[in-house]
N, C-alpha and C positions, 0 to 999 in steps of 0.2 A: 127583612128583605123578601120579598115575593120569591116563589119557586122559580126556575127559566127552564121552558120548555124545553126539552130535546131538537122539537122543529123550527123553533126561533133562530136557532144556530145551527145548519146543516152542516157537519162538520167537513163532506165531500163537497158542498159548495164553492170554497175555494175551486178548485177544481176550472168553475166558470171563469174566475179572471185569468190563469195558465191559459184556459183554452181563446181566451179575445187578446192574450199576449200573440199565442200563435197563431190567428188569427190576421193579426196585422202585420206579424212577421211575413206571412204567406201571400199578403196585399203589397207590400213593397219589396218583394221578392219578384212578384209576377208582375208589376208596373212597371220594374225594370226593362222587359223586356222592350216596352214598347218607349222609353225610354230613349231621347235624341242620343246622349251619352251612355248608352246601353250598357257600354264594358263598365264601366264606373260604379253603374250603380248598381249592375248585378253583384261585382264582387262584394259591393259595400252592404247593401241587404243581403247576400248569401253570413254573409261572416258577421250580420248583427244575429242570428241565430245563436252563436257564444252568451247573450246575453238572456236570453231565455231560458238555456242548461245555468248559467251561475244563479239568476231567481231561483229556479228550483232547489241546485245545492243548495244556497243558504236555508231557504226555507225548509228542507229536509235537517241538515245541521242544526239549526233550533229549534224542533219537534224532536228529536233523536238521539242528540250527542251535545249538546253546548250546558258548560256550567256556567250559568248568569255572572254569578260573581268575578268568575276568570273572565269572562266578556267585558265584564263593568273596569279589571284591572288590566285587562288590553289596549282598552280605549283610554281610559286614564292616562295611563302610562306615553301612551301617543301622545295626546293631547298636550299635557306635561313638556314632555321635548322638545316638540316644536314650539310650544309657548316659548320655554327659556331659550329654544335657539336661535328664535327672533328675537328675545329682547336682548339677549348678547349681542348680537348684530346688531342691533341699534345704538346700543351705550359705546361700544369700541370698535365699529365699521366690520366686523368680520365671525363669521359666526364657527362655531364649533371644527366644521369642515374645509374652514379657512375662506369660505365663498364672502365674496365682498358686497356691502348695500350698495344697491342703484343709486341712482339719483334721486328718484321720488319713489323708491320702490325696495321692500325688503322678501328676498326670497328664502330667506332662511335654511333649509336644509335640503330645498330644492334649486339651490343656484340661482342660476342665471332664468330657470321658467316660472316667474311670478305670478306661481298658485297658490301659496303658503296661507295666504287671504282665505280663499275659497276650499281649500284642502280643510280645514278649521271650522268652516261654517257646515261643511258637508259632514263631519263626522262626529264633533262637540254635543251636538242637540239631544241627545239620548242620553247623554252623561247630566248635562248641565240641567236636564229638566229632573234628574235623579236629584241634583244638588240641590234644587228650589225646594225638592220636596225635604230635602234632610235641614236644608235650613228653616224648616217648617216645625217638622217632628222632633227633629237630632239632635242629641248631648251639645253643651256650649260649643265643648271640640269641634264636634261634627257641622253648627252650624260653621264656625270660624273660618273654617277648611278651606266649605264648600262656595261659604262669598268669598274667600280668597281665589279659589278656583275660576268661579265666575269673572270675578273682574279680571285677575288675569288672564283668561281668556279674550276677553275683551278688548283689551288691551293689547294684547299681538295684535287680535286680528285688523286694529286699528292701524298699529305700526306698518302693515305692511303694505297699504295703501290699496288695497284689494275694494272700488266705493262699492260695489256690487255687495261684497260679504259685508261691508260696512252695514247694510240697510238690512241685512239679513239679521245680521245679531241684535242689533236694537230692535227691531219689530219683535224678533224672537225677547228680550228682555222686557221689553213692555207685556207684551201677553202673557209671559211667565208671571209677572209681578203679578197680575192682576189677576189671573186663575190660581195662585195660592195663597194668597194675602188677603185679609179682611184691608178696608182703610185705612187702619192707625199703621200695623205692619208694611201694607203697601207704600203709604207714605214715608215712613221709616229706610224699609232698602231702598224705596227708588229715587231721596233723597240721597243714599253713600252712593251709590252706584253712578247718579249721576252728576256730585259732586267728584269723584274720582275724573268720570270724562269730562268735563270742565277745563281739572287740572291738565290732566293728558294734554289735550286739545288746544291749551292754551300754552301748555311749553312746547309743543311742537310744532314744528315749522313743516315736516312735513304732512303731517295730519291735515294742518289748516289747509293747505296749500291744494291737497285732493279732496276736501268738503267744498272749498272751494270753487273750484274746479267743475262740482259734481252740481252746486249750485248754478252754476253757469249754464251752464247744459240744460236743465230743467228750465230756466228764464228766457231762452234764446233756443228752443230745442231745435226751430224749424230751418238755421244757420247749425245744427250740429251734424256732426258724422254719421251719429246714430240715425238722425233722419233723414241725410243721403242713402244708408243700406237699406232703412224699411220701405221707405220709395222705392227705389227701385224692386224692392219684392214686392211689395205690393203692383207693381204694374207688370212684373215677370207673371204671378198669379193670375191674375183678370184673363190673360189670354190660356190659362187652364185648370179652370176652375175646380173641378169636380174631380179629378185624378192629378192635377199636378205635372212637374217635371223629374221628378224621379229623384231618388234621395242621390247628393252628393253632384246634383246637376245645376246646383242653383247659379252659383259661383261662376260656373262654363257658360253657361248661358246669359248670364250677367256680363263678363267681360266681353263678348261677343257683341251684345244691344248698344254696349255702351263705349265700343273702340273708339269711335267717331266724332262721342260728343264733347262738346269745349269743356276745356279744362275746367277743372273746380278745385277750391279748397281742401274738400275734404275725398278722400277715392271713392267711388261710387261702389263699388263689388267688395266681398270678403269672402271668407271660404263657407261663412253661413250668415245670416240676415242678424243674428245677435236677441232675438227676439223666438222664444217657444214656438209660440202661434204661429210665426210667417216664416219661420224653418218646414213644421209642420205644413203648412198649406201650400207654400211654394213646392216643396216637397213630393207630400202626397196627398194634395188638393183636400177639399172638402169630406170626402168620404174616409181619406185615411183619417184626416185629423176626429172627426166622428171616434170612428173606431179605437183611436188614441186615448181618449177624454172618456170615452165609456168605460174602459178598462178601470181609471180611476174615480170615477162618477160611483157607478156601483160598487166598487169596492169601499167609498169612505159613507155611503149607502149603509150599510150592512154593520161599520164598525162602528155606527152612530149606537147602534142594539146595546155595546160595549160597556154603557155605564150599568144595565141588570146586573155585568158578570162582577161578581164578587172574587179580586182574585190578586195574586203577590202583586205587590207594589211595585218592584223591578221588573216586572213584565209589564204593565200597566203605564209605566214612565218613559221605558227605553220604545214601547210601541208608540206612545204619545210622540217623543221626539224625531221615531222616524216619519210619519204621519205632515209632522210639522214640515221636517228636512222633504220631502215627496213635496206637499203643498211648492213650496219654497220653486222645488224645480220646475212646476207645471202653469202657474203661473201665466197667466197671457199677457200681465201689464207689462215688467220690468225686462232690465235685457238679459242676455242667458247665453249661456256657451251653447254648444253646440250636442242636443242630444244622437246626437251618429257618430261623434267620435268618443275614445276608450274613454279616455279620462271622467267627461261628465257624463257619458252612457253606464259607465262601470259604479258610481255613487247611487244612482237613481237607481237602477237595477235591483242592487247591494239593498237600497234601502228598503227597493221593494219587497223581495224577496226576506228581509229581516220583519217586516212589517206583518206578512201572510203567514211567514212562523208564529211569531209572537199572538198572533189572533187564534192561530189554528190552537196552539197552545192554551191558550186563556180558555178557550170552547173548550177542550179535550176534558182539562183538570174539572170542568161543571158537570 
């Protein structure tokens, strides 16, 4: 393997994407101002600043302080729980904490707020591409383990009705296949694996019933919900193109344009557009969104270098998976929570800031 330069890898480089973090912190901070619902959106970009000190933490925490291993049996360990605490709730309607299945929905050890889906797809991918890799390398045991792990992963995150996280893990399980498998192998797991969802799929009613569902939607998009909310962001945008309405304004502003108009099937307003891109634009118009996408534009720029560094395998996997889980959130096609509130602001962040570790680390140790 060739030498790697020192200035290949600036190891204060990072540095640049902290600084276009704060950068766009300091852009919908000052938007606010001018901002119809001013109060709203200042408090709401003053206090996405939180998110900018936790990237940091973490990414200090994994240069500094983190034993990988204990990381790898933290995440396990998660992963594992909620696994079996959704599929108890499924076999006997009640899971561990006594919380009951919905109707078409299992929230497992988060009750009644049906995240359990998405909680799974945001945190698994770091482990499970560790697992593709040990079902590669690893003692029979080891593979055994890790497609057991896999599937059942898979498997929850199916039960819970999450179609979002649904599309997440398969796309995630197809790439995995096919970046560490020759043919004969690839054809091999991605024949169990997708005989396994078959079975799933076919004994469950409610499985079918939200592919279903989720099919529908994609044949008939422009009669769906989804295309009720990006319409109207989309037309809220056009009249501010370039800066936007100010984060946390969209919603205000939407129920407003749209008191008057006739009824429809589906509500016209939500508290965000469900969509990256026209949260982002409607948001903070064209310029923030810019500033947004550069942040991670250059930075997967830079980790492309990544294949030179010769370096631990568990650094090299759990970055691959964050990487992946980052991709996943930014995304302009599919729909998406809402990156200005804790929940999916706090994963992306997270991931971020585990990602910038893990680079900075991999540079360090060369």
């Amino acid at each position: 393997m060739r030498k790697i330069k020192r200035s290949s890898f600036d190891y204060n480089k990072i540095d640049i994407y902290l600084l276009l973090l704060f950068i766009f912190w300091l852009y919908i901070f000052f938007l606010s101002f001018f901002s119809k619902y001013h109060g709203v959106a200042f408090y709401s970009s003053f206090t996405y600043l939180r998110f900018l000190i936790f990237s940091l933490a973490v990414s200090w925490i994994v240069i500094n302080k983190i034993d990988f291993q204990r990381l790898i049996n933290c995440f396990l360990i998660t992963i594992l729980f909620v696994d079996c605490d959704i599929i108890l709730q499924y076999i006997i309607g009640y899971d561990i904490f006594g919380f009951t299945a919905q109707v078409d929905r299992l929230g497992g050890p988060f009750g009644t707020e049906l995240v359990a889906g998405g909680f799974l797809s945001k945190i698994s991918l770091p482990v499970l591409c560790l697992s593709f890799y040990k079902i590669k390398v690893g003692t029979s045991k080891e593979k055994l383990f890790n497609l057991f792990l896999i599937i059942l992963t898979t498997v929850s995150i199916l039960l819970t009705g999450d179609r979002l996280a649904y599309f997440h893990i398969l796309i995630f399980l197809l790439l995995a296949i096919l970046f560490f498998f020759n043919f004969r192998n690839f054809m091999i797991i991605f024949s169990i694996i997708l005989l396994s969802l078959l079975i799933l799929i076919n004994s469950s009613t409610l499985i079918k019933n939200r592919l279903n569902n989720a099919f529908a939607i994609f044949n008939n998009f422009s009669n769906s919900s989804y295309y009720e909310l990006y319409d109207n962001a989309f037309n809220i945008w056009k009249e501010n193109k370039f800066f936007g309405v100010g984060i946390k304004n969209y919603n205000l502003i939407c129920d407003e344009i749209t008191k008057d108009y006739p009824k429809k099937k589906h509500q016209p307003c939500s508290t965000h557009p469900h969509n990256i891109l026209l949260e982002l634009i409607v948001g903070t118009g064209i310029i923030g969104t810019i500033i947004f996408y550069s942040i991670f534009i250059f930075i997967f720029k830079d980790f492309l270098k990544l294949k030179d560094i010769k370096s631990d395998k568990k650094l090299t996997y759990l970055f691959l998976g964050s990487c992946l889980t980052i991709l996943f959130y930014i995304n302009p096609i599919s729909t998406t929570g809402s990156i200005f509130t804790s929940w999916n602001a706090s994963f992306l962040w997270f991931h971020f800031g585990l990602a910038l570790g893990l680079y900075k680390k991999m540079i360090k140790v060369n």
